[in-house]
Legacy VTK file of the C-alpha trace (Angstrom):
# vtk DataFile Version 3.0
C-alpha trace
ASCII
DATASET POLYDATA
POINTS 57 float
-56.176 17.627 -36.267
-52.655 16.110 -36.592
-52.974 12.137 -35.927
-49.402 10.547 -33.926
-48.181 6.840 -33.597
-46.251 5.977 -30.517
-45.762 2.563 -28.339
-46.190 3.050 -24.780
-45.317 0.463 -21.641
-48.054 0.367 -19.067
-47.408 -2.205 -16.211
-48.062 -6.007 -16.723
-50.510 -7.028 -13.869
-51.770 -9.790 -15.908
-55.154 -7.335 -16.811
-56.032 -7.325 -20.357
-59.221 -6.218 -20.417
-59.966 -2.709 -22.883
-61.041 -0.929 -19.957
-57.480 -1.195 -17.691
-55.565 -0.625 -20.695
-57.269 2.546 -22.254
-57.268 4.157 -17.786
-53.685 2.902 -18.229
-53.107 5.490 -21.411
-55.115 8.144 -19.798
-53.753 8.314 -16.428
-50.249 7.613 -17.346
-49.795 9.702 -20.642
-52.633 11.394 -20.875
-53.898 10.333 -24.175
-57.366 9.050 -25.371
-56.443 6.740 -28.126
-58.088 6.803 -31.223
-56.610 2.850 -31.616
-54.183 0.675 -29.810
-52.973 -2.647 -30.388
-50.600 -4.816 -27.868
-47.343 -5.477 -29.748
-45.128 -7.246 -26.733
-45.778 -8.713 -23.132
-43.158 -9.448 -21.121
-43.184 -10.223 -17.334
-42.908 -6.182 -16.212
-44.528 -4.552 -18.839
-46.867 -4.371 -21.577
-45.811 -2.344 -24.857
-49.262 -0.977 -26.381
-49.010 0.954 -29.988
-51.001 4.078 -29.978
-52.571 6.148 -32.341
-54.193 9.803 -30.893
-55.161 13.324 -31.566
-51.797 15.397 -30.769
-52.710 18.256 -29.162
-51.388 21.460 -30.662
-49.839 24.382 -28.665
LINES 1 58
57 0 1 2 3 4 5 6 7 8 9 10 11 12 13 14 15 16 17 18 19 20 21 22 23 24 25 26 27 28 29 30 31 32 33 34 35 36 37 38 39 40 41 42 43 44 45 46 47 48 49 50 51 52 53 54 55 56
């Protein structure tokens, strides 16, 4: 298993809850993360720091 790091920008629509944030990560990047932590909010966006399984090919 071979853990990444990345920060990802799911749409602000003033939502915070776990749940739209984690469908957010799955339906946009298709990742389950393993953590995640909001590191900006701006008007448009919201930048979310990941940490998930990278899938090996």
């Amino acid at each position: 298993m071979q853990i990444q790091s990345k920060i990802f920008e799911i749409k602000n629509t003033g939502d915070f809850s776990v749940e739209y944030i984690e469908s957010q990560l799955k339906n946009l990047y298709m990742i389950i993360p393993l953590r995640w932590a909001i590191v900006e909010i701006n008007k448009e966006s919201i930048s979310i720091n990941t940490a998930f399984e990278k899938t090996i090919s």
